[in-house]
C-alpha positions as CSV (number, residue, x, y, z in Angstrom):
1,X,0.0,0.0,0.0
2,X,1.2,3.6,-0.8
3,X,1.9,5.6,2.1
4,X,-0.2,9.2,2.0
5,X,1.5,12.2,1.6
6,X,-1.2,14.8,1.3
7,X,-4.5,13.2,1.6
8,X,-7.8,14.5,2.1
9,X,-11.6,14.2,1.9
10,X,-12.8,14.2,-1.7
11,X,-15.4,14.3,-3.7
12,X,-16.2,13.0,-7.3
13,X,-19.3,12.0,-9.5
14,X,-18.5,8.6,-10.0
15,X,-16.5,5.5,-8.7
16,X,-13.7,5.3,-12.0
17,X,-10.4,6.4,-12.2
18,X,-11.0,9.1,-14.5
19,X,-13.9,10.2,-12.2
20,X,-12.1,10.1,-9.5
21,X,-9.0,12.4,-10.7
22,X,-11.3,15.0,-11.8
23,X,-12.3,15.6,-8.2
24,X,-12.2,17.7,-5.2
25,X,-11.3,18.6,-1.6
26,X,-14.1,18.8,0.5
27,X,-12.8,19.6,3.2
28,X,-9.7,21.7,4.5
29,X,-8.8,19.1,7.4
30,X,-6.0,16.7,6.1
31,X,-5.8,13.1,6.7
32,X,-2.3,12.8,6.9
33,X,-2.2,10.1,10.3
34,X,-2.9,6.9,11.1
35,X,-6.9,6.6,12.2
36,X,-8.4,4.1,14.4
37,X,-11.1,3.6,15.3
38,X,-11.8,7.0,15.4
39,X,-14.9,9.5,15.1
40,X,-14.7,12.5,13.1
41,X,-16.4,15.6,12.4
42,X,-15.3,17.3,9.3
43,X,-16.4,20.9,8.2
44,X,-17.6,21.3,4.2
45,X,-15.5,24.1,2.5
46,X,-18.0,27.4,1.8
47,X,-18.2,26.3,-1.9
48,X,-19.3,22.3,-1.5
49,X,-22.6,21.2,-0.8
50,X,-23.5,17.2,-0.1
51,X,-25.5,17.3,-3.9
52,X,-22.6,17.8,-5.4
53,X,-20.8,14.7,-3.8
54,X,-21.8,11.4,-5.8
55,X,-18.9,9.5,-4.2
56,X,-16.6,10.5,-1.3
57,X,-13.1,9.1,-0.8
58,X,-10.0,9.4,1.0
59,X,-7.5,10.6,-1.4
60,X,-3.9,11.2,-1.9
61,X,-3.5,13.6,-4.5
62,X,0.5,12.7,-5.2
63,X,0.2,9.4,-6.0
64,X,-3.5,9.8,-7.4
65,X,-4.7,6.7,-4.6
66,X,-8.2,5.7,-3.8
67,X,-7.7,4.8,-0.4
68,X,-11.5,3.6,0.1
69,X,-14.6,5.2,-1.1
70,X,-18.1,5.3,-0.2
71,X,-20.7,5.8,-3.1
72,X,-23.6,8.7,-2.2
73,X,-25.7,8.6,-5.0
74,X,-29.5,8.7,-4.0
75,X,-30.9,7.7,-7.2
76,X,-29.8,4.3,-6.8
77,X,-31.1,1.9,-3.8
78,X,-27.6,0.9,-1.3
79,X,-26.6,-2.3,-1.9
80,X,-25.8,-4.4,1.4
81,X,-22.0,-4.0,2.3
82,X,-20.3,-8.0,1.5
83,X,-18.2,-7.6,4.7
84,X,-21.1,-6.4,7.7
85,X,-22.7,-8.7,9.9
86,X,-25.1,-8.9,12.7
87,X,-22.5,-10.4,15.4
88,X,-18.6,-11.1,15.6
89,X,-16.5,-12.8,17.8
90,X,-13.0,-12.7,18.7
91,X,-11.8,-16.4,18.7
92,X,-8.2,-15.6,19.1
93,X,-5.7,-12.8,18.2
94,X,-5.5,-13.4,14.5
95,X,-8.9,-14.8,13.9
96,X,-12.6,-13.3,13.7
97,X,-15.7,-15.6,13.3
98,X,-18.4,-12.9,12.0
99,X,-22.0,-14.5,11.1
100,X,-25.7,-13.0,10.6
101,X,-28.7,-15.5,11.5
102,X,-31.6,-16.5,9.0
103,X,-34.3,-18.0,10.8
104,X,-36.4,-18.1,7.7
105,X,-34.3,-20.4,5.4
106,X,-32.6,-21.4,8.3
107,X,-29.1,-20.6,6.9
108,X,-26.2,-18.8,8.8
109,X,-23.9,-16.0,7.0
110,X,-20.6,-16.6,7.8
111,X,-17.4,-14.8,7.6
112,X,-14.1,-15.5,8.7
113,X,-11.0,-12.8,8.8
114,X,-8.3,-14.1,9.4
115,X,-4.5,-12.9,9.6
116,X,-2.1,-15.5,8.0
117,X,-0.5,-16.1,4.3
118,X,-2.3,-16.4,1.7
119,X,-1.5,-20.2,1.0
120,X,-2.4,-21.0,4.8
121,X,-6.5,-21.9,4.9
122,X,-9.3,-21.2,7.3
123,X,-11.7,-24.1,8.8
124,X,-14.7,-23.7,10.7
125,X,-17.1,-26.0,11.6
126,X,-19.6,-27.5,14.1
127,X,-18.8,-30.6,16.5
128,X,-20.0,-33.0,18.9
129,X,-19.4,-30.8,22.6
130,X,-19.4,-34.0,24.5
131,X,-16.0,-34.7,22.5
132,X,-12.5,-34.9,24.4
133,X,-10.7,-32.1,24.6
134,X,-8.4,-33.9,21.7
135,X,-10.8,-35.1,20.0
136,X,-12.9,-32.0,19.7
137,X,-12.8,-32.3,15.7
138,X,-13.5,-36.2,15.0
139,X,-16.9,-36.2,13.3
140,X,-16.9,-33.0,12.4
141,X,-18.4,-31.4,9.8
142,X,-16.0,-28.9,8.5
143,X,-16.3,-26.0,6.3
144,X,-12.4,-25.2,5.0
145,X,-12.2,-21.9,2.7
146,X,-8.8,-20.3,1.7
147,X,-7.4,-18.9,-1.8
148,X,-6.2,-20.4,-5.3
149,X,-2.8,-19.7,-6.7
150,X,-4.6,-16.9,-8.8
151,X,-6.1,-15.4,-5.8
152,X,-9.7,-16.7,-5.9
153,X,-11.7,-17.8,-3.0
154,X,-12.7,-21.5,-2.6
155,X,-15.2,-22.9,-0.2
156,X,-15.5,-26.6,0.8
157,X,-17.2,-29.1,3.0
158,X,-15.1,-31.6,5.2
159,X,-15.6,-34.6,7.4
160,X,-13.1,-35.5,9.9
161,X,-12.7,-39.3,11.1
162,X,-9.1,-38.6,11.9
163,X,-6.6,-36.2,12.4
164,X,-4.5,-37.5,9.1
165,X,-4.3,-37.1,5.3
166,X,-7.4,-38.4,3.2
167,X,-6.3,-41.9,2.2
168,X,-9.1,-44.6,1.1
169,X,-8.8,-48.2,2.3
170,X,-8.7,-51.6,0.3
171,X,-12.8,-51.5,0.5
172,X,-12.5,-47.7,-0.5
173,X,-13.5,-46.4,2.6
174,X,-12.2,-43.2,3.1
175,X,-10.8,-42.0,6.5
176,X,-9.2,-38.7,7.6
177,X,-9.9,-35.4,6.3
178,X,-11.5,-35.9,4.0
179,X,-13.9,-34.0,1.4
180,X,-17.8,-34.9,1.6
181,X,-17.9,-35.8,-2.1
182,X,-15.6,-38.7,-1.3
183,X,-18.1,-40.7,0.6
184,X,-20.1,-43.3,-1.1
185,X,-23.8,-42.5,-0.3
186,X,-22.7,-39.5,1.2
187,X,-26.1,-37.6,1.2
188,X,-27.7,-40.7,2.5
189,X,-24.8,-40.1,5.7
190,X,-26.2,-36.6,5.7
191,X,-22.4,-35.1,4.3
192,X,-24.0,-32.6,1.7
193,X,-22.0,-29.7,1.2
194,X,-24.3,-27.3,3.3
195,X,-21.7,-24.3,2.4
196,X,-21.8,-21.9,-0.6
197,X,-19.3,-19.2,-1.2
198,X,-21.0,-15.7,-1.7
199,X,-17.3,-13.7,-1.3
200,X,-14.0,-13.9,-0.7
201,X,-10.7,-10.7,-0.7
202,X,-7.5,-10.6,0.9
203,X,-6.1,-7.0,1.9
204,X,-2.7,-6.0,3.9
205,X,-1.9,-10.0,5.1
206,X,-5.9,-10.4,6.4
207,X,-8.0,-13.1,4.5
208,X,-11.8,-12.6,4.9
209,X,-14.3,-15.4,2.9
210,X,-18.4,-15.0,3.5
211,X,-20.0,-18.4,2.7
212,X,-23.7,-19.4,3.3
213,X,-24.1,-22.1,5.8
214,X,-27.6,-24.0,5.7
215,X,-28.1,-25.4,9.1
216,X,-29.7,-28.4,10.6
217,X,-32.7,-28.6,12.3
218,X,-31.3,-29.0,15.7
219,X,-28.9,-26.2,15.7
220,X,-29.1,-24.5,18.6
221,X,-25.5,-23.7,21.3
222,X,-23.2,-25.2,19.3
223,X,-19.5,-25.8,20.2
224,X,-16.6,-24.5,17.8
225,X,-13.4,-26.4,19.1
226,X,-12.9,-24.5,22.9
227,X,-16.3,-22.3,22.3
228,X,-19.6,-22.3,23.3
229,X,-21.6,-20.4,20.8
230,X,-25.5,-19.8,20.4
231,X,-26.3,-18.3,16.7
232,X,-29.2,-16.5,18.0
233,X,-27.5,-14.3,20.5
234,X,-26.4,-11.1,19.6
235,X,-22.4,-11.0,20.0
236,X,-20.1,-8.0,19.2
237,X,-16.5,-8.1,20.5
238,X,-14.4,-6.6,17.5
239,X,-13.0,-3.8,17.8
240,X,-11.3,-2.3,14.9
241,X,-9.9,-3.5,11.7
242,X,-7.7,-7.0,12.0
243,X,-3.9,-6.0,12.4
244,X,-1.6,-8.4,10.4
245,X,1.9,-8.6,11.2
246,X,2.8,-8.8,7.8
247,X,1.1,-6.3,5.8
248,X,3.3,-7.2,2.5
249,X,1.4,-10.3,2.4
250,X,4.6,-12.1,1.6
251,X,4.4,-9.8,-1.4
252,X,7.8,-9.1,-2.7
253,X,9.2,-11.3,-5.9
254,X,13.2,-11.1,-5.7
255,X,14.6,-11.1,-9.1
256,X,18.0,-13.1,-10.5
257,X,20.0,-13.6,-13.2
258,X,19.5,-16.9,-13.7
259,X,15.3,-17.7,-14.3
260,X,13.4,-14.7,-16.3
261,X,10.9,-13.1,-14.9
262,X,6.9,-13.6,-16.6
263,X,4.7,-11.1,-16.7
264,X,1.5,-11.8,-17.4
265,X,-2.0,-9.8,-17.0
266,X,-5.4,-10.9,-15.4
267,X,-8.4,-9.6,-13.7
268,X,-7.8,-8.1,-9.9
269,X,-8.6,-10.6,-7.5
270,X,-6.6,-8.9,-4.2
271,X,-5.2,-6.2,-5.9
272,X,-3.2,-4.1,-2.6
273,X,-2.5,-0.4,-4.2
274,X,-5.1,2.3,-5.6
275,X,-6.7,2.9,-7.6
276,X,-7.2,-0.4,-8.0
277,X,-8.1,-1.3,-11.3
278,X,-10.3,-4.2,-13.1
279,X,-6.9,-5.5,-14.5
280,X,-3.4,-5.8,-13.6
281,X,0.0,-7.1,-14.0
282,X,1.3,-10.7,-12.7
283,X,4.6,-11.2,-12.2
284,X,5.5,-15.2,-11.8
285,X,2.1,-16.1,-11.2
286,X,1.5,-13.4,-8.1
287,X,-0.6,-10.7,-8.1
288,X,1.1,-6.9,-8.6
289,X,3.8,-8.1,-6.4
290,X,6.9,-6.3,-5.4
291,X,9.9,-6.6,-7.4
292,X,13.1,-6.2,-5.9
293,X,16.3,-6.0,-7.8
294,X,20.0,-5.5,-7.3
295,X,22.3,-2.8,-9.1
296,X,24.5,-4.4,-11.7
297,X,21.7,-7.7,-12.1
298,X,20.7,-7.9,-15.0
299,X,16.9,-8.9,-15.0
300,X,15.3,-11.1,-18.0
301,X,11.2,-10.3,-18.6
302,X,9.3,-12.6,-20.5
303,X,6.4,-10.3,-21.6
304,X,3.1,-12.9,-21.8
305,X,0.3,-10.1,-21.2
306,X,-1.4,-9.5,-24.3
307,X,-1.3,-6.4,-26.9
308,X,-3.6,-4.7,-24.6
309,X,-2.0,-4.1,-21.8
310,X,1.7,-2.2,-21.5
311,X,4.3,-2.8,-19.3
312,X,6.8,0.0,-18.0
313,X,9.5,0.2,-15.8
314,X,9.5,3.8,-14.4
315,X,10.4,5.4,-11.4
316,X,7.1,7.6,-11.4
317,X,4.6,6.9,-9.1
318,X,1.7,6.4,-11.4
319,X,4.0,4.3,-13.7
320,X,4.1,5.1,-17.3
321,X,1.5,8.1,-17.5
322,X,3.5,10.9,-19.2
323,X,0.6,12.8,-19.6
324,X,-0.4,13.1,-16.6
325,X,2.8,13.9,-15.3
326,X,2.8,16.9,-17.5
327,X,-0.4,17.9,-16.9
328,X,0.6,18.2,-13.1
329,X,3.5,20.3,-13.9
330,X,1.4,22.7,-16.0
């Protein structure tokens, strides 16, 4: 993520980058700190009025950075925000169980947030709470979402017989973690996946994945591993956005001699720097990584992203906009 220079409240009349450079200050307060969890009370400048603000950001005006938006527009109906739920609950210092109760379908909204690397996974299911201690998770039913190699969420349904690798036996029975499809009959045992994935992003080392959980009809307290927890009770402990340790998201691609570098392009799945565009560059497979290179390297590119998109290798901020940077010093 870039680091802010001179940022400030700012409007526009619509959510692209081109709307979104042709802006303005609202405001004459800066936003050049760290926030948290903080409340703030910011005074329109004498010439801005709310009508004329379709979409209000946090911008830095050097590097031209969206640093989140929210859209204003009161001709069209809000749309319900992907990441809020009724209730959330800290389960420990790097993971956040959120979920919003549907008694009607009787289905559960589920998301976790959780701080790790993005080829670590998330599992969360429900258990037997007369269980040992170590052996909370034998017959579980377990829901495991994480992220593909080109950053897209996956959602799936487990069932745990043992804590060991899937393996099938001479009478292809399978035992150990296993998926639910793998069971023969395995709607008859009552292992349908009960999980669908509604959304999934990954931002500054957090991974968050919603799924829809349909429930069983004896639901009720429920325990999660070491927690007791009753889906109808209103719960609301987080405070804050989850802090990862490492914010780079192992994000840097260290460039040698010896194996050239392919660049490819694809749509955004995680995308980590505004403005945040519909496609970018991958380098080796990853996401608009980092690329760090030594003096007196030299560095081979094998160029694989199409005639449409352009790659350049700039010291400029907003890459390989000339115009722009012109227009600036006009």
């Amino acid at each position: 993520m870039f680091l802010g220079s001179d940022v400030h409240l700012w409007g526009a009349q619509g959510t692209g980058f081109d709307n979104l450079t042709k802006g303005f200050i609202v405001s004459n307060d800066g936003l050049n700190k760290t926030y948290k969890n903080s409340t703030l009370e910011v005074p329109l400048l004498r010439n801005v009025m709310w009508s004329m603000i379709d979409v209000l950001t946090v911008w830095d005006r050097t590097t031209a950075s969206d640093f989140g938006h929210v859209v204003l527009r009161r001709d069209a109906p809000a749309k319900p925000s992907l990441t809020v739920f009724e209730n959330c609950k800290v389960l420990s210092k790097n993971f956040r169980l959120r979920w919003s109760l549907n008694v009607f379908e009787d289905s559960l909204e589920i998301g976790l947030e959780v701080a790790i690397g993005i080829t670590n996974y998330m599992a969360f299911g429900c258990v037997d709470p007369s269980s040992e201690d170590s052996d909370f998770m034998i017959g579980g039913d377990v829901v495991v979402t994480g992220f593909k190699e080109d950053g897209a969420p996956i959602v799936d349904n487990f069932f745990i017989t043992k804590y060991s690798e899937c393996v099938k036996n001479d009478d292809e029975v399978a035992h150990g973690v296993c998926p639910n499809s793998v069971y023969k009959g395995h709607e008859a045992m009552g292992l349908v996946n009960r999980s669908m994935l509604v959304y999934g992003h990954r931002s500054d080392g957090v991974s968050f994945v919603r799924y829809r959980w349909h429930l069983t009809k004896n639901h009720g307290a429920v325990n999660y591993g070491h927690l007791v927890l009753n889906v109808s009770e209103h719960v609301n402990d987080c405070i804050g956005p989850l802090d990862a340790e490492d914010k780079e998201d192992q994000g840097v691609i260290i460039a040698d001699s010896n194996n050239p570098l392919v660049v490819s392009s694809a749509p955004t799945m995680h995308y980590p720097n505004p403005p945040n565009p519909a496609k970018v560059l991958y380098v080796n497979k990853k996401e608009a990584r980092v690329l760090r290179v030594e003096k007196g390297v030299s560095v081979k590119f094998s160029i694989q992203a199409g005639h449409d998109v352009a790659l350049y290798i700039t010291s400029y901020p907003l890459g390989g906009n000339e115009a722009t940077k012109e227009r600036e010093k006009k």
